[in-house]
KEDRENLO-681770 format. One record per residue: residue in three letters; x, y, z of N, C-alpha, C in turn. Coordinates in steps of 0.2 Angstrom, whole numbers, plus 5000, padded with zeros to 4 digits. Layout:
// residues N
AlaXYZXYZXYZ...
// end
This chain:
// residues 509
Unk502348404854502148474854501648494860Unk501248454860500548434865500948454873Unk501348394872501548384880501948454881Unk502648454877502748524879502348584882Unk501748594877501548634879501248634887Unk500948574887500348534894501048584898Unk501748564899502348574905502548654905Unk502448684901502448744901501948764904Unk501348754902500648764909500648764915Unk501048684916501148674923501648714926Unk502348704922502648754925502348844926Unk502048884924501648914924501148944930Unk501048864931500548874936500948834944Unk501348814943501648784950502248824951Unk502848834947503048864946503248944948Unk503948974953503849034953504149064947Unk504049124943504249154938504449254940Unk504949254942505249324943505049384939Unk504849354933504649414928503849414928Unk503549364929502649364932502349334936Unk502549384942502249364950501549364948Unk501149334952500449324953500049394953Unk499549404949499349484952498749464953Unk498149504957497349504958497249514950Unk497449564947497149594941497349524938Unk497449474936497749434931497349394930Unk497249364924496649304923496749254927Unk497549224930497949144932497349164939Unk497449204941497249224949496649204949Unk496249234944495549244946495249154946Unk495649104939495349034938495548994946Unk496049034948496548984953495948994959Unk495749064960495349084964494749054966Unk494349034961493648994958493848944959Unk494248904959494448834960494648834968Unk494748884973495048894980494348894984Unk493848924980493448974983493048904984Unk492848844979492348804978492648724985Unk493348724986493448674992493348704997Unk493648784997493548825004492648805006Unk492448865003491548835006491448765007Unk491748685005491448665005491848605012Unk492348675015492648655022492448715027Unk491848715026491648765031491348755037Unk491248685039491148665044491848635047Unk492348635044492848595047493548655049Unk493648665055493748735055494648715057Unk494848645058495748665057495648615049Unk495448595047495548595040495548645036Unk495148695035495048745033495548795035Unk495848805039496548855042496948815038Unk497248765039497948725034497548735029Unk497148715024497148755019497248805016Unk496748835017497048925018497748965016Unk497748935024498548945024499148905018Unk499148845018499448825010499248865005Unk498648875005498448914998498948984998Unk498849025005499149085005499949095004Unk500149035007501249015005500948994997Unk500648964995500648964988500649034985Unk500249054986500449124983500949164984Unk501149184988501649244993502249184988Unk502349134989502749084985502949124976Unk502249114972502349144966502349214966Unk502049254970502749334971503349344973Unk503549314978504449294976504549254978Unk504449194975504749134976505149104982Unk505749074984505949034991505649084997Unk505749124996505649225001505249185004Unk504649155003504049135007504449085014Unk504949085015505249035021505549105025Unk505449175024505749225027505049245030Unk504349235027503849245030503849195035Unk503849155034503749075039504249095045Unk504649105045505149125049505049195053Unk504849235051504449295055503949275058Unk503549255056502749225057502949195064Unk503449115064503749075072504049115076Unk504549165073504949215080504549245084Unk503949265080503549315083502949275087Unk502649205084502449175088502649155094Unk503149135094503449115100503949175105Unk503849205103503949285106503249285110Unk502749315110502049335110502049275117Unk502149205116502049145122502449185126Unk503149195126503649225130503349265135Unk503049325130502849375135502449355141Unk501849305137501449285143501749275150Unk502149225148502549185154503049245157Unk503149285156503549345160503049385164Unk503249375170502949415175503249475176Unk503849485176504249555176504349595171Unk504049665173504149705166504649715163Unk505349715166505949705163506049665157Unk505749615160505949555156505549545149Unk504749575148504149575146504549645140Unk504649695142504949725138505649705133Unk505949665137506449615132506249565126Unk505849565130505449505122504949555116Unk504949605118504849655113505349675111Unk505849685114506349715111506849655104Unk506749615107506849545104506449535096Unk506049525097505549555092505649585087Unk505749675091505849735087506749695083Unk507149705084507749685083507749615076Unk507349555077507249535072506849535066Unk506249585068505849605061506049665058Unk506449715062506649775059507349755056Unk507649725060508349675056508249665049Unk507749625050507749575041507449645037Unk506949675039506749725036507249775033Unk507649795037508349845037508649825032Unk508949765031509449725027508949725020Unk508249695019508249715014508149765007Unk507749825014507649865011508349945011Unk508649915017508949975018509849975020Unk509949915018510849895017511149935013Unk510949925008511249965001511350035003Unk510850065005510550135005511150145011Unk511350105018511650135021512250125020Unk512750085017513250075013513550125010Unk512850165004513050205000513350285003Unk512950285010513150335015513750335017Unk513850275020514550285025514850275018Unk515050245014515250275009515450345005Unk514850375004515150455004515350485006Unk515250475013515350505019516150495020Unk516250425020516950425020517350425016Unk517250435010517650465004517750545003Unk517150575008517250655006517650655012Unk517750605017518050625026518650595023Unk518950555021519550535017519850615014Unk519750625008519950705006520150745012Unk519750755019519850805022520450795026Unk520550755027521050725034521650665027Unk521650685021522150635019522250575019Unk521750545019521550455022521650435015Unk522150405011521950365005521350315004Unk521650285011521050225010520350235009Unk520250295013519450315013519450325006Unk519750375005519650404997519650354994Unk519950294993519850254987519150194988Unk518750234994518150204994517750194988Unk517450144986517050144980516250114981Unk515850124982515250094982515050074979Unk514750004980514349954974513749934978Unk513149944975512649924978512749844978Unk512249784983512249724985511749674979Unk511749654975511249614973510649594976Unk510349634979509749604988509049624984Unk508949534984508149554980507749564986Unk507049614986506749634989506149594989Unk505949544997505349514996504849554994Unk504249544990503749564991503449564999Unk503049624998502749655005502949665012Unk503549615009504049615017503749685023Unk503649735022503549795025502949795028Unk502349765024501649755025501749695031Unk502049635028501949615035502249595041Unk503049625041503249655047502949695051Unk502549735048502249775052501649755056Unk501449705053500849685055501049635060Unk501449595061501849535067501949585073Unk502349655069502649695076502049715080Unk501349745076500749755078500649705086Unk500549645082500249585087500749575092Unk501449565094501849565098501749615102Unk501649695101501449745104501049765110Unk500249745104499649725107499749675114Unk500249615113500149565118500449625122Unk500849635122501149675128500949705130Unk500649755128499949795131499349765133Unk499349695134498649655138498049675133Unk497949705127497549725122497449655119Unk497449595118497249535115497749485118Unk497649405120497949355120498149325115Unk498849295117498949275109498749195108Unk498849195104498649145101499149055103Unk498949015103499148955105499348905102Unk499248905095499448875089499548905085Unk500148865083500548895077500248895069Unk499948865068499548875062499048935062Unk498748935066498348975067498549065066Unk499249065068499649135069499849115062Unk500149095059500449095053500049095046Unk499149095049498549085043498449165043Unk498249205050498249275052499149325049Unk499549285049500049305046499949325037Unk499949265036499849265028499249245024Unk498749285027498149295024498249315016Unk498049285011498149295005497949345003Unk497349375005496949435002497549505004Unk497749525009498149575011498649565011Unk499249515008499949485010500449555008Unk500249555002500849574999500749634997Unk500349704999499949764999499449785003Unk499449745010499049785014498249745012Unk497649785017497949825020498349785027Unk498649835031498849805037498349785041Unk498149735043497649715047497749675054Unk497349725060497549705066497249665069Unk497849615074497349545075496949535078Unk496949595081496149595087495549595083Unk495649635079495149615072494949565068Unk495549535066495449475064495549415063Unk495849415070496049355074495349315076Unk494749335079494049315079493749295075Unk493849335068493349305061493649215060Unk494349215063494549135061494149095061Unk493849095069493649025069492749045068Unk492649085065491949085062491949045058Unk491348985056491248975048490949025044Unk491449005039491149055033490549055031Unk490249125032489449135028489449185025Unk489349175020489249245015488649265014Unk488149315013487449325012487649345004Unk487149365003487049374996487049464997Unk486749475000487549575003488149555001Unk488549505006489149505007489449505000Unk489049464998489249424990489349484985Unk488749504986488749584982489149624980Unk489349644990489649684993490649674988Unk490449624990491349604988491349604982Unk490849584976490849584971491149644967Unk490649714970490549784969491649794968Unk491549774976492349804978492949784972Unk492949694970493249684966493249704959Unk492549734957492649774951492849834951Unk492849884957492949914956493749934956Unk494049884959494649864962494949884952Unk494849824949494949804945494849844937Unk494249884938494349964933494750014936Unk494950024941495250064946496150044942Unk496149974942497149954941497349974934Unk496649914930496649904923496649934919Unk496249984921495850034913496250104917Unk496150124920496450194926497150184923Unk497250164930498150174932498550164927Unk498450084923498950064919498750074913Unk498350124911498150164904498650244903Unk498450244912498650344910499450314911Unk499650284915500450264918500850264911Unk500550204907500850174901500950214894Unk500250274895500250314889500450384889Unk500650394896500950474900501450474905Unk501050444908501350494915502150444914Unk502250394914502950354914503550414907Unk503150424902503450474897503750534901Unk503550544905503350624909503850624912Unk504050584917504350574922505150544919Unk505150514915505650474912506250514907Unk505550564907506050634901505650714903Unk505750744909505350814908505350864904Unk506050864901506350924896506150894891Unk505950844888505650834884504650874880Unk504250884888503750934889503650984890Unk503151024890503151054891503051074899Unk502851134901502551144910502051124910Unk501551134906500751104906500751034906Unk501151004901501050944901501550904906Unk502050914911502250914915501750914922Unk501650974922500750984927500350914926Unk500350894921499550854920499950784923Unk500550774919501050714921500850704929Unk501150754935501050764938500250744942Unk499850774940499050774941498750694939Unk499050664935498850584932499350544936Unk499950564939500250504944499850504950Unk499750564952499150584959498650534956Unk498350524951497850474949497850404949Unk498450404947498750324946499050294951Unk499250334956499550314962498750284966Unk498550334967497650314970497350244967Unk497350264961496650214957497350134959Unk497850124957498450084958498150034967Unk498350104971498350074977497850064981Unk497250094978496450104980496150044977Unk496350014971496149954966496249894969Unk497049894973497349834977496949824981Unk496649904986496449874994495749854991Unk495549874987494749864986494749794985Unk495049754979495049684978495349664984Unk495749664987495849634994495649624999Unk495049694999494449675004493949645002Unk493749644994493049624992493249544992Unk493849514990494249474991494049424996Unk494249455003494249425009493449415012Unk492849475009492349475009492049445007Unk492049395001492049334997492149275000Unk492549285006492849215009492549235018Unk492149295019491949295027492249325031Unk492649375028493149405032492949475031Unk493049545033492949595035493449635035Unk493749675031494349725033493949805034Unk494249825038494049895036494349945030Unk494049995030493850025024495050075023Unk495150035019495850105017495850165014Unk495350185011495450225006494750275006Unk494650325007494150355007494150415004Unk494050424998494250474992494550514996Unk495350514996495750555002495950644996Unk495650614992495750694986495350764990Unk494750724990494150774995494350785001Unk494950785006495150835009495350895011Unk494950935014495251015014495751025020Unk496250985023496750975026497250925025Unk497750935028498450875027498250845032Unk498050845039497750815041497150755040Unk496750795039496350745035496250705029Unk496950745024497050675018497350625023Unk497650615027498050585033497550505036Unk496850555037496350505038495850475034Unk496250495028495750465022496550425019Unk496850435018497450395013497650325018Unk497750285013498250215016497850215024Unk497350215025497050225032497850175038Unk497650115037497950065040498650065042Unk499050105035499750115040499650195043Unk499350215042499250295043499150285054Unk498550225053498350245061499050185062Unk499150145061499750115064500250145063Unk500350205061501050245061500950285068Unk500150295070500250335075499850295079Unk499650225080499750185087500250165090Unk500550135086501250105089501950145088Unk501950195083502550255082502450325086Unk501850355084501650425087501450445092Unk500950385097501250385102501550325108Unk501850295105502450275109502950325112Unk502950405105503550435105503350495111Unk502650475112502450515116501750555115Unk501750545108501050575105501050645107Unk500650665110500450745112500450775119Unk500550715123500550695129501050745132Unk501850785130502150795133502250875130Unk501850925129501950985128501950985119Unk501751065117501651065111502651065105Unk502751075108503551075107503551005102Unk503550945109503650865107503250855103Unk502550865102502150855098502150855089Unk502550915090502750935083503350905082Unk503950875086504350845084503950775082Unk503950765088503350695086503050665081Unk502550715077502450705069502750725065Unk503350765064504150745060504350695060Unk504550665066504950585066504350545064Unk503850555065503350505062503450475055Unk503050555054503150545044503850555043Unk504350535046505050545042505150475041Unk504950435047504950375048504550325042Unk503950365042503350345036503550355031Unk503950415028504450395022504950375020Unk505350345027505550285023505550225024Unk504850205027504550125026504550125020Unk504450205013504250185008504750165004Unk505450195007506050175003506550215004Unk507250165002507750205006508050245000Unk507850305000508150364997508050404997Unk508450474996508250545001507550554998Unk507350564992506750584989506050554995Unk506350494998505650465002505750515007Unk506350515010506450545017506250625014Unk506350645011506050735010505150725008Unk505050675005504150645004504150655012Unk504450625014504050605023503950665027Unk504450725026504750775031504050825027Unk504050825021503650875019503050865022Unk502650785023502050775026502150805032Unk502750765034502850775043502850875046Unk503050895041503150975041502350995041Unk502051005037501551005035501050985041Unk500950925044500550905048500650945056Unk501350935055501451025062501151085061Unk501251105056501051175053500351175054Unk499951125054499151135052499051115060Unk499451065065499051065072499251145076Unk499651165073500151245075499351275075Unk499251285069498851345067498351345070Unk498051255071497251245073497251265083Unk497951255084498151295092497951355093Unk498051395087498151475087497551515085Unk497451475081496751495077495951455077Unk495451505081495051455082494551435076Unk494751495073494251495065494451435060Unk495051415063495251345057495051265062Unk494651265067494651225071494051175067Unk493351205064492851165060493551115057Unk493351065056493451025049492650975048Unk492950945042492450915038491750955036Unk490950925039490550955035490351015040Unk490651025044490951095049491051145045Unk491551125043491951205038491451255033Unk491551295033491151345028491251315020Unk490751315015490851285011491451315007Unk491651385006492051405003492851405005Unk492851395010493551365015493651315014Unk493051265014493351185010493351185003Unk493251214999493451214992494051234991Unk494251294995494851304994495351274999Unk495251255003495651205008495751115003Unk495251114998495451034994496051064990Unk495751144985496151124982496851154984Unk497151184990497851174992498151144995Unk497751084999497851005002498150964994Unk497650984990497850934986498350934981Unk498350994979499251034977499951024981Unk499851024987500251004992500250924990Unk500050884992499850824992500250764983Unk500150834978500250824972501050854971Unk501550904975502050924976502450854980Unk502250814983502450784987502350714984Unk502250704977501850644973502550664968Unk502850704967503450714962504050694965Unk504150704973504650684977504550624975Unk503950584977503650514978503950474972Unk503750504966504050464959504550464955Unk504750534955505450544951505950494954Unk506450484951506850444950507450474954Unk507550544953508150564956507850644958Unk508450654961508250724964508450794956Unk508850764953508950804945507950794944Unk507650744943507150734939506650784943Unk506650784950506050844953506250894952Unk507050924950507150974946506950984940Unk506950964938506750964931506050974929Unk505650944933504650954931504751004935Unk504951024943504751084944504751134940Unk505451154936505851204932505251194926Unk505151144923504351154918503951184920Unk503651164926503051204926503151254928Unk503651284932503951374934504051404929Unk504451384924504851424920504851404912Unk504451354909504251324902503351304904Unk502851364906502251314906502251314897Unk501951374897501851374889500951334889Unk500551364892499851364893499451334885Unk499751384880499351394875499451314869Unk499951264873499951214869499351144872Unk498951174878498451154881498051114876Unk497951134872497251094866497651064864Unk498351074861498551014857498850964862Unk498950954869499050904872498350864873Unk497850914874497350864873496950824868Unk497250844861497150814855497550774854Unk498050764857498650704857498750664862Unk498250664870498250634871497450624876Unk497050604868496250594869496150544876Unk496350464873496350434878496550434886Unk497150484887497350484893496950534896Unk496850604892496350644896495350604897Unk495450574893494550524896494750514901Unk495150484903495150434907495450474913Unk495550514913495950574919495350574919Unk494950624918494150664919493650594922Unk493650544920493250484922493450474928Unk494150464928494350454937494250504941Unk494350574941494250624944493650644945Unk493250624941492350644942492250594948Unk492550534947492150474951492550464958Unk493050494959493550514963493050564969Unk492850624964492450664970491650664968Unk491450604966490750584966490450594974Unk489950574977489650624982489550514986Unk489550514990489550434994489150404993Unk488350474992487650454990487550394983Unk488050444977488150414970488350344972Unk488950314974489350254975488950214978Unk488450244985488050204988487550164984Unk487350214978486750194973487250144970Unk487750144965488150114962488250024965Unk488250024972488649974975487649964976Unk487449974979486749954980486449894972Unk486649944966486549904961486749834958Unk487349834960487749774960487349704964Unk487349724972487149684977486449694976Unk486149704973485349684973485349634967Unk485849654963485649614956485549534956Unk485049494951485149434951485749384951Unk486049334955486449304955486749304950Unk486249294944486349294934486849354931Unk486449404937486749464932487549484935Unk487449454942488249454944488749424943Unk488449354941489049294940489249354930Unk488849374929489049404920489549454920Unk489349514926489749544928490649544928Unk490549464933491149434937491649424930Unk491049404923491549354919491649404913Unk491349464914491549514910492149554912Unk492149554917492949574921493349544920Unk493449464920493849424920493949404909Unk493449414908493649444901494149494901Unk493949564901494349634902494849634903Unk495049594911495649574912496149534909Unk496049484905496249454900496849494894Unk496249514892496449574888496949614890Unk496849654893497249684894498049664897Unk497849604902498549564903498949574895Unk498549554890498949534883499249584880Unk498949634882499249704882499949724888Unk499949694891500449704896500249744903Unk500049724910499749744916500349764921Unk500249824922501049844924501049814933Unk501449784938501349764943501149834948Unk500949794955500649864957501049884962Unk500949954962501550014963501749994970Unk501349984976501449964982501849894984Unk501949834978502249804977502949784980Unk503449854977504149864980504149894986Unk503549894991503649904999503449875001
// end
């Protein structure tokens, strides 16, 4: 009985398991972590010991998110390295663009196939079953489409994009690449950011490699701060309001009313943030922990009083990577205001469907894309919308958050509904069934969910000074009172795993 159980552990812990991939939130993580963290420091003088470790450690893990797939990472990681040496040795720009193009074709290939085979199947399929009808074609007509079996590697997206990054850079004389392979494949599959960002550029962090790790009692702090909040943000937020609403809402509209439709609405805007703001936070405090440095993803992008500027506060890292190596490749602004505006259409149409192959991504994308021409249109024409941030008149920026952020929440229903019937259908509630007056009895029915909606939105638009003092308290504390912290979380965590910890959202891109 004993032994069994001992094998079930093991398998557990070496073992990949389909139905529970490793998460930051999870108790397995944090004990696995604490056990990584006490060899790693005490290989910090030894700096290609410490990369192969690392690196093992990080295919272990990317391993128990989807299992053999880590030989698809591996596989990316050497194309691209050995692409990058290519370029060097190419004196011809003919040629030197060939090996990009080489590049692009293999990363966006696998990427294509896995995330976007089905989707284009199901098209030419349509398409030629409604083109069979019109021309008589049986064979067309008795087209029938099945979608493929094709499991989707975790993060695949995150770090295709980040390989293409580096190959690019080389191209542009912006950084040399690198000359060992381990080394490229430890920058590839950094644990902290593998499987959710954020995307991290290698100019950036190709240098921290060969530092040894030093962490101050700041840094320690600093990271600590981030993983709690990471970790209230996933745990107690997202998969509270998700699990006891907003999943209910979206699942059945006609079921609610408009009001409570509205709020469904209003709590995915929440649980999307606290979900993907939770990841990058434990990702950076994470890597923080270990000596590493990410920039900041997330910068309460609710507090925008433009589309624009939710743009340079949300998902920061694919955001500026959508417009270094997409927006302007395409030309950026460079080429009259006309292109311009095309420009940030194919951008975010393109940004829509990194996030997935379905028309609802692609009309998510266009909406932003639409949107982000309209607001550079108008800042052309009018000079009175030209302030932004602490520029703007105070009462333009109140009013500028809350139509940014309506927009922004318009665009969160595309994002999550299921089908284009289901954004029918919430819209149609709150246009045409609000029914306002059953407001207190939703909030009496759903006490728990509204706490925790108000908790995150107050802390959402808390003032930088607040958080500063918050984070300041953390990283002054006694090593005593942090290590208590650390194990109250990991408590918490627990718990609530036992309760059921929904995987994170960004997960399937």
């Amino acid at each position: 009985m004993v032994s069994d159980f001992s094998i079930d552990k093991l398998g557990e812990l070496f073992l990949y398991q389909h139905n529970a991939p490793i998460l930051f939130s999870s108790g397995l993580f944090f004990f696995l972590f604490i056990g990584f963290l006490i060899v790693y420091m005490s290989l910090r003088k030894h700096l290609l010991t410490r990369i192969i470790y690392v690196t093992l450690f990080s295919i272990y893990f990317y391993y128990k998110s989807s299992g053999l797939w880590f030989f698809l990472l591996l596989l990316v990681a050497t194309t691209d390295f050995l692409i990058a040496l290519g370029l060097t040795r190419t004196t011809s720009k003919t040629g030197r663009k060939w090996w990009v193009v080489l590049s692009l074709c293999i990363d966006l290939g696998l990427l294509g196939y896995f995330k976007y085979f089905n989707f284009l199947r199901e098209i030419v399929s349509v398409v030629g079953h409604e083109l069979g009808y019109q021309i008589g074609n049986t064979a067309l007509q008795s087209l029938n489409y099945q979608p493929l079996d094709i499991f989707l590697p975790v993060g695949i997206s995150f770090f295709t994009f980040q390989t293409i990054s580096y190959v690019i850079d080389v191209y542009r004389g912006r950084i040399e690449p690198l000359h060992r392979w381990i080394d490229y494949v430890f920058y590839v599959s950094f644990f902290p950011q593998l499987v959710a960002g954020p995307i991290v550029r290698a100019r950036d962090f190709i240098p921290q490699i060969y530092k040894a790790p030093s962490v101050t009692r700041v840094q320690f702090g600093e990271g600590l701060f981030l993983v709690l909040c990471g970790l209230f943000k996933k745990t107690v937020i997202s998969d509270y309001i998700s699990l006891n609403f907003v999943d209910r809402v979206f699942d059945a509209p006609l079921l609610y009313t408009g009001v409570e439709n509205l709020f469904g609405v209003y709590g995915y805007a929440l649980q999307i943030y606290c979900d993907f703001s939770g990841y990058s936070d434990m990702a950076i405090g994470i890597a923080l922990l270990l000596g590493f440095r990410f920039n900041m993803n997330f910068d309460s992008p609710y507090q925008s009083a433009t589309i624009t500027e939710f743009w340079r506060r949300w998902h920061i890292s694919l955001s500026s990577w959508l417009k270094d190596y997409l927006y302007i490749s395409l030309g950026g602004n460079r080429k009259g205001k006309i292109r311009t505006y095309i420009n940030l259409l194919i951008t975010m149409l393109l940004g829509g469907l990194w996030h997935g192959a379905s028309v609802s991504f692609i009309l998510w994308g266009a909406l932003h894309g639409v949107a982000l021409a309209i607001h550079k249109f108008i800042m052309g024409h009018f000079s009175s919308f030209k302030p932004t941030g602490s520029d703007m008149k105070p009462w333009r920026r109140v009013l500028g958050v809350l139509i940014t952020f309506h927009l922004v929440c318009f665009g969160w229903i595309l994002f999550r509904a299921d089908s284009m019937q289901t954004v029918g259908e919430v819209l149609s509630q709150i246009f045409t069934n609000f029914h306002p007056e059953v407001f207190m009895q939703f909030v009496s029915g759903y006490k728990g969910v509204c706490i925790l909606m108000l908790i995150g939105y107050i802390l959402h638009f808390m003032p930088k000074s607040a958080e500063n003092v918050l984070r300041e308290g953390v990283t002054r504390s006694p090593l005593l009172v942090q290590a208590a912290l650390l194990a109250i979380a990991i408590f918490v965590v627990v718990q609530f795993k036992s309760a059921g910890v929904q995987p994170f959202i960004y997960f399937q891109f």
